[in-house]
N, C-alpha and C positions, 0 to 999 in steps of 0.2 A: 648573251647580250640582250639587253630589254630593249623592246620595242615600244616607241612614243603614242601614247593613247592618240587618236586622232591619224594614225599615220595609216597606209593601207598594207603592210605587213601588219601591224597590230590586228588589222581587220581579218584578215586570211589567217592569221593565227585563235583569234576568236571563235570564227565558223568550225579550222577543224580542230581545236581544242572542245566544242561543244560535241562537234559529231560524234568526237572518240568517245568524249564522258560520258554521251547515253549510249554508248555501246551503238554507234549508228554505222555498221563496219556491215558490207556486201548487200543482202537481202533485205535487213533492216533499214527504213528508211523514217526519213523527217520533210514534212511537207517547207517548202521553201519559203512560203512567207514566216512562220516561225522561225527564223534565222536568226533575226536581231534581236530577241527577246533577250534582257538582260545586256544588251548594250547600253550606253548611254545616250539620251534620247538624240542628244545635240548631234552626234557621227555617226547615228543610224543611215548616213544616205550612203556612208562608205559601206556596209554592209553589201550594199546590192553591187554596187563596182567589187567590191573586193570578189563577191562570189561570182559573176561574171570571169573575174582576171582568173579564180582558179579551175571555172570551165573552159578557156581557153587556153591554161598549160599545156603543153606536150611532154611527155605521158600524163595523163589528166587525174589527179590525186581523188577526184570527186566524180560520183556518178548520176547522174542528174534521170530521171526517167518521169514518162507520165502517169499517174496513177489514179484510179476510179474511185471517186470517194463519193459520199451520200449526196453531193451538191454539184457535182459533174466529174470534171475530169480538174486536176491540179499537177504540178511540178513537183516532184518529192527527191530530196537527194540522198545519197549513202559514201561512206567510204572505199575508196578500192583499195579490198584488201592485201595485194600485191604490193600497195605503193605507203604503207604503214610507216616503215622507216626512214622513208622521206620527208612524212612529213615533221617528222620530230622536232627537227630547228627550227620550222616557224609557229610550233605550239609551243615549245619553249620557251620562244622570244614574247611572247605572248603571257603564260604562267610567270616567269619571273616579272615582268610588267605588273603582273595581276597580284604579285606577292602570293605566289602558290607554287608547289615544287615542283622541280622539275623530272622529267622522266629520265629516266637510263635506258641505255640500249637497249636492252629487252623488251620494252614498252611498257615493262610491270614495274620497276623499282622507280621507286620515290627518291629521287635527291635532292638535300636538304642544301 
């Protein structure tokens, strides 16, 4: 099932469809304002709600920590890697939205 561009599932499938695709799973992290990059400008503000709603999940699909970078201190987030196969349906709903395949259970297979 595709998810409507503008909608805030579109948005949470955006975030962790990017996390997964740079490999941003446990230890590797992504600093938080780069989040919305490659969204479309106009529903960039859904970005920060959507990433908000999947900090406040229970169990929490995303790991949010603070981390030391040349210019202070920043928010950087990662995938939990226990909660993988949950997220599948709403990267899914996301990729097909995006006209891009979808994954199979595994999390490796492409389906077309």
């Amino acid at each position: 099932m595709a998810f409507k561009l503008g909608s805030m599932k579109h948005a949470k499938g955006f975030i962790l469809n990017k996390l997964f695709e740079d490999r941003r799973i446990g230890e590797t992290h992504l600093p938080v304002q780069l989040l919305g990059q490659g969204y479309p400008p106009q529903y960039r503000h859904l970005i920060t709600a959507a990433f908000e709603g999947l900090k406040r999940e229970n169990p929490s699909l995303i790991h949010v920590q603070n981390k030391r970078t040349f210019r202070g201190t920043s928010a950087h987030v990662s995938l939990v890697p226990s909660r993988l196969k949950k997220i599948r349906g709403l990267m899914n709903g996301y990729r097909e939205a995006a006209h891009l395949s979808r994954y199979g259970q595994d999390m490796k297979t492409l389906l077309h």
